[in-house]
N, C-alpha and C positions, 0 to 999 in steps of 0.2 A: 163871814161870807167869803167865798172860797171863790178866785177869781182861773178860770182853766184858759189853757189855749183850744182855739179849736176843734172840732176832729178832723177837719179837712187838712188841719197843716201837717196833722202825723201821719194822712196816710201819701202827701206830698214829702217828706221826709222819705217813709220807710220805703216810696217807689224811687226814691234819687238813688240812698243806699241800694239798694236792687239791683238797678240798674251798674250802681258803682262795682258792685260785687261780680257782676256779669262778667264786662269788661277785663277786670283783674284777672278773673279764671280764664278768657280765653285769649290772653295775653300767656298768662303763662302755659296755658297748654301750647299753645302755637312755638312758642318759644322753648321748649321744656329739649329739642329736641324730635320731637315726632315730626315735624313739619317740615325741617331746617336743620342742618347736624350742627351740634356745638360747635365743631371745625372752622365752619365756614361764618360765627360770626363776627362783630370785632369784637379785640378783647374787654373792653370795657363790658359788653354786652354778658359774654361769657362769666364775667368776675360777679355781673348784677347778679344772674341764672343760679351763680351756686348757694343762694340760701333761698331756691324752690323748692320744695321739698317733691313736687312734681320732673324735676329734673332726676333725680337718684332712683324715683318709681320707675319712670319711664328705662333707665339702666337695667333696674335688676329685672322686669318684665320682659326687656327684648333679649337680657342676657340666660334669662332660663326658658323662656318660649321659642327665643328665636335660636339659639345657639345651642341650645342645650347644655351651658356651663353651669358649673353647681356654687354653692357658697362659698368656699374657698376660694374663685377665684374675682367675687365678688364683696368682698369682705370689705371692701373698702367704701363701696354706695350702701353696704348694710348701716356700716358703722355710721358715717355722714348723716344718712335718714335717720340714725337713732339720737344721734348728738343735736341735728335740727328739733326732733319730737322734744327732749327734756328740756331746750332751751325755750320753747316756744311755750310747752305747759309751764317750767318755770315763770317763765313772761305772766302767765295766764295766771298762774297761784298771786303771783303778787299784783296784779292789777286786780284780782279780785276782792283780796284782801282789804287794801287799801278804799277800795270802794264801800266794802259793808263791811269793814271789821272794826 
C-alpha cells in the first residue's frame, strides 16, 4: 500500500513556484535596463545584471531597432547571450542527467 501526499499540497507548491517564477521575471525585466539604464545602477547591481540573459536581449533589440546598428557592432551582447545559452543548457544537460541517468 502506497502512501501519497495530497493533491492539495502540489497544487500549493506549483502556485508558490509561480508565483516565485513571476517575481524573478519582472525583476529582471525591470532591471534588464528598459526601465533604468545600467549607468545609473550601483555597481554591484550592474555585476548581478550580467548573467541575465534578458540584459544582452534588451542591447541588441534597442541596438537594431532603435539605432539601426548591425552585428558588427554588436558582437559583443551576441557573443555574451551565446556564451550565457551553452552555459545554462550545459547547466541543464548535466542536472538532467544526473537526475534520470
Amino acid at each position: 500500500m502506497e502512501i501519497s501526499r495530497p493533491r492539495f499540497l502540489n497544487r500549493d507548491a506549483m502556485g508558490c513556484s509561480f508565483l516565485t517564477a513571476a517575481w524573478t521575471v519582472i525583476l529582471m525585466v525591470m532591471l534588464s535596463g528598459t526601465h533604468t539604464p545600467l549607468e545609473n545602477m550601483p555597481a554591484w547591481l550592474r555585476h548581478l545584471m550580467s548573467i541575465s540573459p534578458m540584459r544582452y536581449f534588451i542591447d541588441i533589440t534597442y541596438g537594431i531597432l532603435l539605432r539601426g546598428t548591425g552585428l558588427d557592432v554588436l558582437w559583443d551582447s551576441v557573443l555574451a547571450m551565446a556564451a550565457l545559452g551553452v552555459v545554462l543548457f550545459a547547466l541543464g544537460m548535466w542536472r538532467f542527467r544526473r537526475q534520470f541517468g
